[in-house]
N, C-alpha and C positions, 0 to 999 in steps of 0.2 A: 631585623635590627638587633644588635648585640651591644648590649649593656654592660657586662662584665659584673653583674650582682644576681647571678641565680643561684647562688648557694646563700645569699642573703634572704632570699624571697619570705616568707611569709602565706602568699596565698599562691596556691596551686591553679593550673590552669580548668583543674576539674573542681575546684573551690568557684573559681571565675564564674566558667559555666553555671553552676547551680543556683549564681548569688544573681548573674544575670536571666535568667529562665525563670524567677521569683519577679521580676520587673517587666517578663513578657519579651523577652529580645530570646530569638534562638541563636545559636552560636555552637562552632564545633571548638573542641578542643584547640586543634591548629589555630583557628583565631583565636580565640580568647588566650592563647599564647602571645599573638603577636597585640594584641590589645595590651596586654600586662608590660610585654618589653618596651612596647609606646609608654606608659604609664612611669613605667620607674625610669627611664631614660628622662622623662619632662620631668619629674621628678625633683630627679638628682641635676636636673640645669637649672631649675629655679632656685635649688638650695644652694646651689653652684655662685649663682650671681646673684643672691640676695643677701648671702650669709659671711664667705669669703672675700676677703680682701685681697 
């Protein structure tokens, strides 16, 4: 899933990983990539249709 905001991002897919492995979930990079692209895509639809008119 492609979102069009990875030069926006903020947290790295290996930031991902480390924050999730402190909570006990293992996760490869690959995912925790496509975890983040889920993440900012619901995102930016909620701000989409809560904020915008």
């Amino acid at each position: 899933m492609e979102t069009g905001t990875k030069g926006k991002r903020k947290i790295t897919s290996a930031e991902a990983v480390r924050i999730l492995q402190k909570s006990g979930m293992e996760i490869d990079e690959k995912k925790a990539e496509e975890v983040l692209d889920l993440m900012y895509f619901l995102a930016k639809l909620i701000v989409n249709q809560n904020f915008k008119t």
